[in-house]
Short mmCIF file of the C-alpha atoms (twelve columns), coordinates in Angstrom:
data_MODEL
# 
_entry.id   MODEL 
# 
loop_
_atom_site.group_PDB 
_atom_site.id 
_atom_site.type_symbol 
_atom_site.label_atom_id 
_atom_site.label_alt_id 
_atom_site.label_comp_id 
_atom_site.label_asym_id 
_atom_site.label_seq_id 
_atom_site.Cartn_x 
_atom_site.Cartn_y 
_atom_site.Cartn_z 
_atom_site.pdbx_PDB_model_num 
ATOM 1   C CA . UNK A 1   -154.584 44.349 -36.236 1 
ATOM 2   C CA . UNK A 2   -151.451 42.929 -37.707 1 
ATOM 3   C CA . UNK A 3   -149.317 40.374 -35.848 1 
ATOM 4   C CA . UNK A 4   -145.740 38.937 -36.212 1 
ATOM 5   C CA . UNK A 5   -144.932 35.337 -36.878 1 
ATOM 6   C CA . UNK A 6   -141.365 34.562 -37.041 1 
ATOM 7   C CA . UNK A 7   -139.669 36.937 -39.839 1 
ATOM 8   C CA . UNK A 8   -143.057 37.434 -41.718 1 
ATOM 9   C CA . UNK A 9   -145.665 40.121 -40.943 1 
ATOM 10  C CA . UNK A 10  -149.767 39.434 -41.345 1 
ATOM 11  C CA . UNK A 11  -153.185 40.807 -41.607 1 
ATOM 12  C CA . UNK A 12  -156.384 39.703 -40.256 1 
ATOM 13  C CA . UNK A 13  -158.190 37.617 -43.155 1 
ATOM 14  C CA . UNK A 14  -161.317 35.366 -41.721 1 
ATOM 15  C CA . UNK A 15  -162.306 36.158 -37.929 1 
ATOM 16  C CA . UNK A 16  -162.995 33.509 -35.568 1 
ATOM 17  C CA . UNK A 17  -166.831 34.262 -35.126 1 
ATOM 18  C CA . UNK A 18  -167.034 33.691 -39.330 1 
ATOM 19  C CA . UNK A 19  -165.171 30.323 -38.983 1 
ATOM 20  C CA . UNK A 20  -167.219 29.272 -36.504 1 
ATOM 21  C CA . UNK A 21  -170.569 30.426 -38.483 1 
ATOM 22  C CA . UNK A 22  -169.261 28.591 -41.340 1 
ATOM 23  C CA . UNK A 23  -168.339 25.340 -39.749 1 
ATOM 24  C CA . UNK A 24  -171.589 24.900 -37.885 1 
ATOM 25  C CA . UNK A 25  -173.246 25.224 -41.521 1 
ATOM 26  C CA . UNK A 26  -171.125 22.674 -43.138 1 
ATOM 27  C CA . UNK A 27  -171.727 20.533 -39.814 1 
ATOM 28  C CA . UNK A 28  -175.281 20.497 -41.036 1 
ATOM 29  C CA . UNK A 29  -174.503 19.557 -44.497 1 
ATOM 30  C CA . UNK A 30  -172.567 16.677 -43.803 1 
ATOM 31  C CA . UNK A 31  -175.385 15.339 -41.292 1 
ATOM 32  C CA . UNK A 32  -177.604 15.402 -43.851 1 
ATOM 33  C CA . UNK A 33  -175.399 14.018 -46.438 1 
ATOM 34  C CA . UNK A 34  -174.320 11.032 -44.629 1 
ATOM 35  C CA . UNK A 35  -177.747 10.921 -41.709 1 
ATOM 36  C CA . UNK A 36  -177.866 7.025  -42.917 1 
ATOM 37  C CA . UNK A 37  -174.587 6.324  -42.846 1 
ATOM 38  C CA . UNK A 38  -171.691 6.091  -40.318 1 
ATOM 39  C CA . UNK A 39  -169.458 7.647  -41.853 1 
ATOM 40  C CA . UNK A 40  -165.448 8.047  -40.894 1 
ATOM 41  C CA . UNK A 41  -163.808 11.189 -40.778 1 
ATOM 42  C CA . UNK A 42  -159.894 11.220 -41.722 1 
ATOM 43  C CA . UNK A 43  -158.305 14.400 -40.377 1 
ATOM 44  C CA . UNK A 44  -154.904 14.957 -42.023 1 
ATOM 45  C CA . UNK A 45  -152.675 16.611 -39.627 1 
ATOM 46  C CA . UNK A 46  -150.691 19.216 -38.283 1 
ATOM 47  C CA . UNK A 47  -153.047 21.970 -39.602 1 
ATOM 48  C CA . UNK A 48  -156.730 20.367 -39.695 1 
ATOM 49  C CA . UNK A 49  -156.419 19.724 -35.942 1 
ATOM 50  C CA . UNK A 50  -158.165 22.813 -34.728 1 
ATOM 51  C CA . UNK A 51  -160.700 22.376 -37.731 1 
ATOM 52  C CA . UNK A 52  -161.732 18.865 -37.333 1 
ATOM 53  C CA . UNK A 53  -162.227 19.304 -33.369 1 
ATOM 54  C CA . UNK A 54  -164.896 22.515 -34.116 1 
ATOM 55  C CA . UNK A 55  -166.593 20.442 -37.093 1 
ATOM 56  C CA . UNK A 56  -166.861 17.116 -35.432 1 
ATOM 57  C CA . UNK A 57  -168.585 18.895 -32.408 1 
ATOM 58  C CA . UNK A 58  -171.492 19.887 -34.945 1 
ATOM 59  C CA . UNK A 59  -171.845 16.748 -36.554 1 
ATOM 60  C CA . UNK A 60  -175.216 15.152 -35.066 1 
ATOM 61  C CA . UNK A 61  -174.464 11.578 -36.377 1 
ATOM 62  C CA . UNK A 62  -172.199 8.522  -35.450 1 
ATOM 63  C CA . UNK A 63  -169.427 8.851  -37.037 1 
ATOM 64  C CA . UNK A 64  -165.800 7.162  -36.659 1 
ATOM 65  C CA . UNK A 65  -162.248 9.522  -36.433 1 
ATOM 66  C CA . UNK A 66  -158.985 9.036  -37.292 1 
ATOM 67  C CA . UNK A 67  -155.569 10.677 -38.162 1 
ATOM 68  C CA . UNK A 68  -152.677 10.983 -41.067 1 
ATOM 69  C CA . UNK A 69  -149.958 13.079 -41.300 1 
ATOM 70  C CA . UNK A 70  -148.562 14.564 -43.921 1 
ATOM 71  C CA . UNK A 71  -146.973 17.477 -45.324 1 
ATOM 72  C CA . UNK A 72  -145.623 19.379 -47.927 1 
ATOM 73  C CA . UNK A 73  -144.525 22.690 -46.884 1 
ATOM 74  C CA . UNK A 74  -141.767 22.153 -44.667 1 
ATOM 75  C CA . UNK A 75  -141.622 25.439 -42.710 1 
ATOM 76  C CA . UNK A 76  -142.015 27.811 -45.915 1 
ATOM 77  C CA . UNK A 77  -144.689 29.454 -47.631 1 
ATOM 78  C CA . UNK A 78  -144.888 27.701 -50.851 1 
ATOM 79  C CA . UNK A 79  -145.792 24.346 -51.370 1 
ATOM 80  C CA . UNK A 80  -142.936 22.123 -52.105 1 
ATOM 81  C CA . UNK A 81  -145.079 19.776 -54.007 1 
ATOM 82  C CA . UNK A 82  -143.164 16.724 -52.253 1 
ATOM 83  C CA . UNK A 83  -145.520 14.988 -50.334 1 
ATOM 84  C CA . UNK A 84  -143.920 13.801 -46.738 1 
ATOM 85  C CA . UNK A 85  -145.844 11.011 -45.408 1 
ATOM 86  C CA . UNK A 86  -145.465 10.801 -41.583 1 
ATOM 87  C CA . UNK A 87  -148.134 9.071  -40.166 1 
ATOM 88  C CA . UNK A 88  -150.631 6.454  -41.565 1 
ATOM 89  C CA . UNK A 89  -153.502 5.608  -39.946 1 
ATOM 90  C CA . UNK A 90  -154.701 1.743  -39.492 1 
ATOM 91  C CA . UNK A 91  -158.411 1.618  -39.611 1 
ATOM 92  C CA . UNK A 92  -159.949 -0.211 -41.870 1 
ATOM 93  C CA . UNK A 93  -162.355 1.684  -44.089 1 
ATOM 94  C CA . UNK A 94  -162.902 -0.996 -47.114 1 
ATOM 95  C CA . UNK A 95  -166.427 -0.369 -47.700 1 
ATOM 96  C CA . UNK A 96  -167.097 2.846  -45.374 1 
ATOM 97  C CA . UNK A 97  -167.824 5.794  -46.272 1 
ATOM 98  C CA . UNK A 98  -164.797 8.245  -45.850 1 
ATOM 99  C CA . UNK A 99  -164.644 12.310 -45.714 1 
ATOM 100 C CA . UNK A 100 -161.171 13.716 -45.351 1 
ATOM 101 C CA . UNK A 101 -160.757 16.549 -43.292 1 
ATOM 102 C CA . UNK A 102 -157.849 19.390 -44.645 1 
ATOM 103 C CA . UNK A 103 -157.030 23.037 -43.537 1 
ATOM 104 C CA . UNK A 104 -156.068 23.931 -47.247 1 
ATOM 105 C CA . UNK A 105 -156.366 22.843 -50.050 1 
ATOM 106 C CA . UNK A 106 -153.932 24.797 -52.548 1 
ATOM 107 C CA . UNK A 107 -152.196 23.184 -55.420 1 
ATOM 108 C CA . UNK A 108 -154.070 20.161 -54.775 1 
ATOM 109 C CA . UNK A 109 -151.221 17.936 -54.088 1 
ATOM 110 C CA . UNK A 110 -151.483 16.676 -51.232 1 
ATOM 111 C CA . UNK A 111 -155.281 16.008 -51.723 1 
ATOM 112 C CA . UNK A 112 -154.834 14.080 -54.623 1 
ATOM 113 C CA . UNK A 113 -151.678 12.297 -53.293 1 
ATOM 114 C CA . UNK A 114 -153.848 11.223 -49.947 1 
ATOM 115 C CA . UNK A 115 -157.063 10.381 -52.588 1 
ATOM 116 C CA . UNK A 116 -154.838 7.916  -54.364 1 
ATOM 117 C CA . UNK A 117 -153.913 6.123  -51.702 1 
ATOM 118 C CA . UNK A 118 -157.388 5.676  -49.608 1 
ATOM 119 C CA . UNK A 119 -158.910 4.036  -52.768 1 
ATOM 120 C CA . UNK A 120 -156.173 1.329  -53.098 1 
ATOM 121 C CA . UNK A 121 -157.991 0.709  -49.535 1 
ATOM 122 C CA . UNK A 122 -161.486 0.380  -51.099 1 
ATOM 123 C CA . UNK A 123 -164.228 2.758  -49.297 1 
ATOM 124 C CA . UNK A 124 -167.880 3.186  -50.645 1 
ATOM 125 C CA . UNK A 125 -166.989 6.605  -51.231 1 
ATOM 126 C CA . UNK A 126 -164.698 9.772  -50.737 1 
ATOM 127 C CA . UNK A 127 -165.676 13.117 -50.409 1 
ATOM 128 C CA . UNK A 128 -163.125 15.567 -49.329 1 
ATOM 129 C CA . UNK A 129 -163.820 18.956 -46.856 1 
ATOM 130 C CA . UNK A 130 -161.484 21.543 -46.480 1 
ATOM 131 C CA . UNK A 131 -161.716 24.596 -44.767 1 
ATOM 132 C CA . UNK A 132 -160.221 26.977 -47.069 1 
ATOM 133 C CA . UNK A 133 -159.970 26.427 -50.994 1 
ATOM 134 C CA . UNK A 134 -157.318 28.842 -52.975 1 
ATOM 135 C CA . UNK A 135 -158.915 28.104 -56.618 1 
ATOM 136 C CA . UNK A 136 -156.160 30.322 -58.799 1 
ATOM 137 C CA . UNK A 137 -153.573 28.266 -57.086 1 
ATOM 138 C CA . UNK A 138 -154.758 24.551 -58.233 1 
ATOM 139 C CA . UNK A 139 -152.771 22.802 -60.383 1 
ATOM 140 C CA . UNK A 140 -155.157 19.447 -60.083 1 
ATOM 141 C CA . UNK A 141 -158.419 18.889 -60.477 1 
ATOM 142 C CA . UNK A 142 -160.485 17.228 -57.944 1 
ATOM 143 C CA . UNK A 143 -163.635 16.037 -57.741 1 
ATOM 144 C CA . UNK A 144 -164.255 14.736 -54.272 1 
ATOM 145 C CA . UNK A 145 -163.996 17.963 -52.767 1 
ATOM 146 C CA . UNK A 146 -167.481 18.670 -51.744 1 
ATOM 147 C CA . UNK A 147 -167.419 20.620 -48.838 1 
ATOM 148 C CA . UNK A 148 -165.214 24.073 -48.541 1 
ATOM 149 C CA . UNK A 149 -165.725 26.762 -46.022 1 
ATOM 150 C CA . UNK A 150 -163.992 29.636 -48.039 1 
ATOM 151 C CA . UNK A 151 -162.550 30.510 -50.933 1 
ATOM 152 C CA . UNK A 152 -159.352 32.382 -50.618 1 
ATOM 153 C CA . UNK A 153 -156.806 34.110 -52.532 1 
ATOM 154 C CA . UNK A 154 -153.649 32.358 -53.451 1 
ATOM 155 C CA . UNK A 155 -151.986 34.066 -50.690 1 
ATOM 156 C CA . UNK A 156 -150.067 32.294 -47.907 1 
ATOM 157 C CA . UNK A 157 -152.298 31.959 -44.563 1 
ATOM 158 C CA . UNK A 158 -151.468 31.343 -40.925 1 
ATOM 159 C CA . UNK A 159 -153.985 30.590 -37.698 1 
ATOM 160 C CA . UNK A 160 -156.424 28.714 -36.736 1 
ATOM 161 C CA . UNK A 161 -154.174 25.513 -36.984 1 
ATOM 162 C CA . UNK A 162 -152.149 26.339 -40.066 1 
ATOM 163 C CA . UNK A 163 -148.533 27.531 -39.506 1 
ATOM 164 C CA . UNK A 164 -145.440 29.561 -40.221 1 
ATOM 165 C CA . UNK A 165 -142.634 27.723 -39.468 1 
ATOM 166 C CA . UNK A 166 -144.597 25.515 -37.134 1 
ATOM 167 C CA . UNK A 167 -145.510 29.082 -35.596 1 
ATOM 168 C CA . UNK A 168 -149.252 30.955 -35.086 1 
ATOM 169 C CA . UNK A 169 -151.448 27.824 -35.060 1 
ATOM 170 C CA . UNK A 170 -153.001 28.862 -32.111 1 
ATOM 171 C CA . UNK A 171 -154.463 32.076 -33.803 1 
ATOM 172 C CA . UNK A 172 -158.048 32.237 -33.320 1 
ATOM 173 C CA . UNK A 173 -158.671 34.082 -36.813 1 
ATOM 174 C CA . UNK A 174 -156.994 33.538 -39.826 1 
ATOM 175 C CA . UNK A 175 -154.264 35.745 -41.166 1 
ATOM 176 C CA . UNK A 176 -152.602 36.662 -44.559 1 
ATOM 177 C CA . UNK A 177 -148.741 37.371 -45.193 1 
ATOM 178 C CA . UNK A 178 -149.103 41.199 -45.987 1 
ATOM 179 C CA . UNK A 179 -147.010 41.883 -48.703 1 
# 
């Protein structure tokens, strides 16, 4: 069923029941990966905030949580590649090991921007998780990200905490523009 956001019309893409089967499987993952560890989880925010709540939930482990903020869209549907940083979060992870939490990971931008700036603060390690990954659309390479729930089209995507000029983050499934 397509649905209206703002001036743009979309198409169902992921449904909710495959994001959830997906997250509880890389919930697993990352409590094996890090089962003798405490490791801290660094949601980056607007859009990973529906993400991170489902995925912590499966994690089995202690683990830490925190927040940034940034952004790079600005209300559109291409990345601006301008990196706004609104919120910086004051935990001290020198020595800790670190997984950031994304919604999307597109150009890559953003990632590596937020990358570059958590090792200045000296973790043990980095690993990056992002719930969707649009490979054609990367324009840097990176090698923390270990953990992706799907591979997507480079196609612009709402739901499910990702937005349309700040619109249809409460979308259970994920939707793409139709064209």
């Amino acid at each position: 069923m397509k649905t209206k956001i703002a001036d743009l019309e979309f198409e169902p893409l992921l449904s909710a029941e495959a994001i959830e089967e997906r997250i509880k499987a890389i919930g697993i993952q990352i409590s094996n990966d890090y089962k003798h560890v405490v490791p801290v989880f660094i949601g980056v925010l607007n859009g990973s905030f529906l993400f991170i709540a489902d995925l912590i939930k499966q994690i089995e482990i202690p683990c830490e949580i925190t927040f940034t903020k940034l952004a790079s869209y600005y209300g559109g549907t291409k990345s601006t590649l301008k990196i706004r940083d609104d919120i910086d979060f004051a935990m001290d992870i020198k020595g800790r090991d670190v997984v950031v939490i994304e919604d999307i990971v597109d150009t890559g931008n953003t990632a590596h921007y937020l990358l570059e700036k958590l090792r200045i603060k000296q973790p043990a390690s980095i690993k990056l998780c992002s719930l969707l990954l649009k490979p054609k659309a990367l324009l840097k390479k990176i090698d923390e990200l270990k953990y992706v729930g799907f591979e997507i089209e480079n196609e612009f995507v709402v739901g499910y905490g990702l937005d349309y000029k700040e619109m249809g983050r409460n979308l259970k499934d994920i939707y793409k523009r139709v064209k």
